[in-house]
C-alpha positions, 0 to 999 in steps of 0.5 A: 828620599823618604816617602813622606818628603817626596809626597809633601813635595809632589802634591804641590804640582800640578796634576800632570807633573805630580803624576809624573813624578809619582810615575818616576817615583815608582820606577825608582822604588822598584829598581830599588826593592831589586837591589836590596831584594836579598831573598833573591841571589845576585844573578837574579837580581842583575837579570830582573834590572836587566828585564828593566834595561831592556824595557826602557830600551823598548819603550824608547824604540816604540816598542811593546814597553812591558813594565816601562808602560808605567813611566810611558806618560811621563816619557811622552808628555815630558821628553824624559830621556832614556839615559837618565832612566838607564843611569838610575838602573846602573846605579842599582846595579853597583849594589847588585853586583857587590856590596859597596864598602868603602868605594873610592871617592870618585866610585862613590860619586858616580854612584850618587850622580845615578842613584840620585842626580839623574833622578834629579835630571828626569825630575828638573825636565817635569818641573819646567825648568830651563836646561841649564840651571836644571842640570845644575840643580839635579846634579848638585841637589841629588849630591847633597839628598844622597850624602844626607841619606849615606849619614843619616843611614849609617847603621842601616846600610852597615847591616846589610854589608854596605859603608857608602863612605870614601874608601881614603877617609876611612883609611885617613883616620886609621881605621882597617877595612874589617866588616862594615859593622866593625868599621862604622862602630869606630869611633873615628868614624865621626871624623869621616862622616863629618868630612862627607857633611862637608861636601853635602853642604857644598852642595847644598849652597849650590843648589840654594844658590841656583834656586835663588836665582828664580830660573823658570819653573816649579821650584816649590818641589826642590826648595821643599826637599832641600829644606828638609833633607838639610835640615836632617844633615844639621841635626845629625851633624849636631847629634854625631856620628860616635856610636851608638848613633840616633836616626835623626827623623822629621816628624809631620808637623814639620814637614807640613810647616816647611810645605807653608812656610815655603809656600808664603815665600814663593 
């Protein structure tokens, strides 16, 4: 998710909980910057996630929780559970330990559910929300943020080695797995990526769904990072993905019409 959303949606929090999603935030930022640390080789990147294992282990066990003292608060004060955590650095770990291109569907499922839907559990248990209707929105609302990302970041992630589009779409509309720039330069492409925006919107109407039931909560955070991020998804779908592609991106002032326009409504 990008900084500036995530901070618009944080800072209506209250101090405790913004805190702590600030605390998970930077978690996730440094597991990241692991992963896509390039300078580094592939042993040492898995190590350094390791050192991260280890130490949310730790913190966990009551132990000396080295650089998991960063989310120990948050741990305490909202019951976070170490497998969301654990999840988060498994995910990273599927771009540590090879490249993704082109997973199989259920491959690159597993790998949106750690990357963001159990951001997502960690974040839905410092909004206050009840277990159930949580789960939910965590796992339909990070689905639909982390597909949005796949599409708007085609180009990107193409450079660095990585196509996170389904392996049997790609193969579908007939074009051979080469290099990842070769393969989203296709033209055909366009057809798989509008099949992935598919699925995103799916999600979307679900987590739509679950927030319009008003379960208990801080629900301004989540309503203001589907409001964003699916309206990005819209834009992108309108713009296509035939190359050469145009990063569709929010600007400010949006950003901060959408924090008023949701707020009047809550």
């Amino acid at each position: 998710m990008s900084g500036s959303s995530f901070y618009a949606g944080m800072r209506v929090l209250p101090k405790a909980e913004r805190e702590a999603m600030y605390a998970i935030y930077g978690f996730c930022r440094l597991v990241d910057d692991i992963a896509d640390d390039d300078r580094r080789d592939r042993a040492e990147r898995a190590a350094a996630l390791d050192v991260w294992r280890r130490d949310i282990a730790a913190l966990y066990a009551g132990q000396d929780p080295g650089q998991a003292a960063l989310v120990a608060q948050a741990v305490r004060r909202f019951d976070l559970r170490q497998e969301d955590f654990q999840a988060v650095i498994d995910g990273m770990a599927m771009d540590v330990d090879r490249d993704l291109r082109w997973p199989p569907s259920a491959v690159l499922d597993l790998y949106c559910d750690r990357v963001a839907s159990a951001v997502g559990r960690l974040s839905v248990r410092v909004f206050g929300m009840d277990e159930e209707p949580g789960i939910a929105l965590a796992f339909h609302l990070g689905r639909a943020l982390q597909y949005t990302n796949i599409l708007r970041d085609l180009d990107e992630d193409a450079a660095i080695g990585r196509v996170y589009l389904p392996g049997e779409a790609i193969t579908a509309a007939g074009i051979e797995f080469t290099t990842p720039i070769e393969v989203v330069g296709d033209s055909r492409i366009d057809g798989v990526c509008r099949q992935v925006a598919e699925i995103a919107h799916r999600h979307y109407d679900e987590a739509r769904a679950i927030l319009a039931g008003r379960p208990a909560g801080h629900l301004l955070a989540p309503r203001l990072m589907e409001a964003v991020y699916a309206r990005v998804l819209a834009r992108t779908e309108a713009i296509g993905w035939q190359p050469p592609r145009t990063r569709v991106k929010m600007s400010k002032p949006e950003l901060l019409w959408t924090v008023v326009r949701l707020s009047v409504r809550r």
